[in-house]
N, C-alpha and C positions, 0 to 999 in steps of 0.2 A: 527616609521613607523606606528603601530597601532592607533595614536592618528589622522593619513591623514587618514588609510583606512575606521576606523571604527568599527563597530558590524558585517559587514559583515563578517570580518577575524578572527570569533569566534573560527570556527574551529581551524585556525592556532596557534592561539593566544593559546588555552588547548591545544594544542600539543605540541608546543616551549614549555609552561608550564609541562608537563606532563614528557618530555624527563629531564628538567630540574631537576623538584625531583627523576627522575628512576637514573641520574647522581650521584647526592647524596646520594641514597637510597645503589645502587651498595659499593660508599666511606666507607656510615656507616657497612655497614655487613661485609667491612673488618678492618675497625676498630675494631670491636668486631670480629675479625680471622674466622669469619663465612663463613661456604663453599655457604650457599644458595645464589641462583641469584634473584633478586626482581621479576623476572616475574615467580618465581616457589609459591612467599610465598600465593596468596590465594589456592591453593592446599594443601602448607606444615599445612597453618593453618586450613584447616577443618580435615583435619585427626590428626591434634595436639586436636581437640576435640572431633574427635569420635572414631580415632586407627585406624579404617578399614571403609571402604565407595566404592561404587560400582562407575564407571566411568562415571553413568546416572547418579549417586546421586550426584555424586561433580560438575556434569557439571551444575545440576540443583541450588545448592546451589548457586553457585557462576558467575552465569548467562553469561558461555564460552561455545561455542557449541563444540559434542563430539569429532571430531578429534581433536578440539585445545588442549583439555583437555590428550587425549592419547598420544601427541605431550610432551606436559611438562611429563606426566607422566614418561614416556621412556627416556628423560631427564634424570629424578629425577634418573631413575631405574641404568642408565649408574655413575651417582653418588654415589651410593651406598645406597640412603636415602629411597626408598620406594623399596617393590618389589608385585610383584600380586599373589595371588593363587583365584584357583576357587571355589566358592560358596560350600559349606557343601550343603545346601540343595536346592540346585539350580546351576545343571553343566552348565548353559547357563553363568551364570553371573561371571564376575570376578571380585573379592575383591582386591582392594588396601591399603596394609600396610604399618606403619613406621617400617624401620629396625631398630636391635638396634643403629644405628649408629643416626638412625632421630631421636627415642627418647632423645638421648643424647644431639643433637642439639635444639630439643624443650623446652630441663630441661634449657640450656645454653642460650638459647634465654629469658629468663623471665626479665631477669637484661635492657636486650636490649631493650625490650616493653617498660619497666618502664620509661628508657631514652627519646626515642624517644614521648611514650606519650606523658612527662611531654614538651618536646621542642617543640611540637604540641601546647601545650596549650599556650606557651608563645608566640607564632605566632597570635593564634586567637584572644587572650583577647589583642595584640598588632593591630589587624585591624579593621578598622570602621565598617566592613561588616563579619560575620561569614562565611567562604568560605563553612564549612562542611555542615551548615542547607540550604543555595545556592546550594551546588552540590544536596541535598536531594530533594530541589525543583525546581530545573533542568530534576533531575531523573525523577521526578514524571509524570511533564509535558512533558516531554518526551513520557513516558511509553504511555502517554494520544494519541498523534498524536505526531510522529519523525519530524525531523526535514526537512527530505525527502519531507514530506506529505504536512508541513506548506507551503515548500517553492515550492510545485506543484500546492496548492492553491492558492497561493500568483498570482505566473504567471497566472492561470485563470483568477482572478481577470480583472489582467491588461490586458490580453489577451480581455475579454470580449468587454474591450470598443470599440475594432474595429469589433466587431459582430455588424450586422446589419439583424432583418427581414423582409422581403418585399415582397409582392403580387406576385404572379407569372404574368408573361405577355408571349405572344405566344415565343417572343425572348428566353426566359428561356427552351422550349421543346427542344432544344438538349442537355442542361445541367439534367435535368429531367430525357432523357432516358438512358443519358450517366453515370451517378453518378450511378443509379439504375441498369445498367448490370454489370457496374464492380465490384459489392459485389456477386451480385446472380449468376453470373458465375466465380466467384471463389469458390466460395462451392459449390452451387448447376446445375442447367440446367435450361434456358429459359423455362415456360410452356406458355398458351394459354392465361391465365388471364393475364402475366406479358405482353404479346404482345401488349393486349388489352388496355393495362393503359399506357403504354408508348408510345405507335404509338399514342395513340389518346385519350389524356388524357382531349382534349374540350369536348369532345362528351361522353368521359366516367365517367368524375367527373365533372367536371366543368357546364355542361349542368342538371346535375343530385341534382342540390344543392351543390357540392362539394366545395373544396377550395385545393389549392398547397400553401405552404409558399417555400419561399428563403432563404436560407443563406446567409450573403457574408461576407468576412473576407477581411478588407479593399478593400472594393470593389469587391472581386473576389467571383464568386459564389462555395461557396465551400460544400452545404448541400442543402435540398430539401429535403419536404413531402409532402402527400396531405390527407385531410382530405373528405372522400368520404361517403356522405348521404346515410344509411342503410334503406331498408325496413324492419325493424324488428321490432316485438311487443315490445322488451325489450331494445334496444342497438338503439342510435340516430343516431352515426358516426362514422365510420372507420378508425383507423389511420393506413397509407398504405405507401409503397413506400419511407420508410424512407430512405435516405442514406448520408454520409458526408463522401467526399475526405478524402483519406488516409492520403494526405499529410497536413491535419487539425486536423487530431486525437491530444488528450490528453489537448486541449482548450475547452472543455467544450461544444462543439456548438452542440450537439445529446441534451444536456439537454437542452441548451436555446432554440432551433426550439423546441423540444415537448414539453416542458411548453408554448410555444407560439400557438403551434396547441391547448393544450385543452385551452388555454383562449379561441382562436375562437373558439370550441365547442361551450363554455357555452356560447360567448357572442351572438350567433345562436340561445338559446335556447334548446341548448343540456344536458343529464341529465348523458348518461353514454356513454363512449367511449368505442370501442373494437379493439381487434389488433388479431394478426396471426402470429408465426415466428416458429423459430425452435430452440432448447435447443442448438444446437452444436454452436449458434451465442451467446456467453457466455457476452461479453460484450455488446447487445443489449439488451439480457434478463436484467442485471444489471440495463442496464440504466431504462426502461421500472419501473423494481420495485421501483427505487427511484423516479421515477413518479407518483407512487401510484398505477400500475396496479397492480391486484389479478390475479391467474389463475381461467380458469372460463373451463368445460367440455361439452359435447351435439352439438357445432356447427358445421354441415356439410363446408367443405373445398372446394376451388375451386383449392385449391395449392397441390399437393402431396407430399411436401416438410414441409407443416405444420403439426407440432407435440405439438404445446401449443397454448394457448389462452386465451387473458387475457381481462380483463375490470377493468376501473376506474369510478369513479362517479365524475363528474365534476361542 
């Protein structure tokens, strides 16, 4: 089966693998009359080397978040192999021990290690690929960006080629004001300036040296900005009225329209761009700084709703 589907069925593929050696794993610890279950041993073995260890400390060692951790614990406890007392010098924290019955089992398990290493070994030096310095460089890459993340980029990627940006034309003003009320009247309230750019955005940007880009995602117009010429000593253009359909989030397209506005900046002759939002819009601020904006303080506001401001040099 895996030879049809691929590298895609990685996941599956370490799983069927995985249940595979826990099947065996279970066999050998009753071959050696061993009460342990293989999903208690990386707990049994940190306390086989330190006696006692607090419920952060093992969770931290052996990289299982805390309830998984207090989960086996209480296991173990219902076993009879560990029990907990609380901290000598520290009534918050609770210490976990081997009872005598875990030491027993630790002294008894040493024959078992020895075994099982050595049948390790004769696995690996039997494959053309070392699986354990694989799984380490598996791990590492991992650690780096999950596999979540690769494959959220991956779909940008492919997502992007049907991104398109395009000049706004008069056809576009009820896309314009309609993208732009449905974010700002979700959080915030219509004020005076927002009337003014969206009722009449010829006359307000457009007229003024401004510029509107389009989005469209195979053809549907799914985002929209407009770049609005400043009179300001220090600041060339305004990036205003950003917005992208909800139903377009997580393609990428907030970055590809703003990288596209400050090219038009600079290719205008613009030096530094400026913007306006509010902190509570937590993934516009994101975006914004992966764009390169700084916060910048001192500008008078025409929004009451604005609480940051930022600029880029373009």
């Amino acid at each position: 089966m895996f030879e049809k589907i691929g590298k895609v069925a990685l996941g599956s593929r370490m799983r069927i693998l995985s249940d595979r050696i826990m099947d065996d794993a279970q066999r050998i610890y009753d071959l050696y009359e061993n009460e342990l279950k293989p999903k208690w041993f990386p707990v049994f073995y940190v306390l086989t080397n330190s006696n006692t260890c607090s419920i952060m400390a093992i969770a931290e060692e052996i990289g299982q978040t805390h309830p998984a951790i207090i989960k086996t614990v209480r296991e173990m406890q219902k076993a009879g192999i560990v029990y907990d007392a609380k901290d000598e010098q520290d009534g918050r924290k609770t210490n976990i021990f081997l009872t005598e019955k875990g030491k027993r089992m630790a002294e008894q398990m040493k024959e078992q290690f020895l075994d099982v290493e050595q049948a390790v070994e004769v696995v690996l030096a039997n494959t053309q690929h070392n699986i354990w310095k694989a799984m380490d460089e598996l791990d590492y890459w991992l650690d780096q960006r999950s596999m979540y993340q690769r494959v959220r980029d991956e779909k940008k990627k492919r997502e992007a080629q049907y991104v398109a940006i395009i000049p706004y034309e008069e056809k576009h003003a009820l896309d314009f004001k309609r993208l732009n009320e449905e974010w700002i009247r979700k959080y915030f309230v219509m004020e005076a300036a927002d009337y003014a750019a969206l009722d009449h955005p010829d006359e307000y940007i457009l007229q003024k040296g401004g510029h509107i880009l389009v989005a469209t995602y195979k053809d549907e117009v799914v985002g929209i900005c407009a770049l609005i010429k400043m009179d300001h000593p220090e600041y060339d253009y305004e990036l205003a009225k950003m917005a992208v359909s909800p139903k377009a989030h997580g393609k990428g397209i907030g970055y590809i329209l703003g990288k596209a506005v400050l090219e038009k900046a600079k290719a205008l002759g613009g030096k530094k761009v400026y913007l306006e939002s509010n902190t509570i819009l937590v993934p516009a601020i994101s975006l914004y700084r992966k764009l390169g904006f700084e916060k910048v303080v001192g500008n008078p506001s025409p929004y009451e709703r604005s609480n940051i401001q930022m600029v880029v040099e373009v």
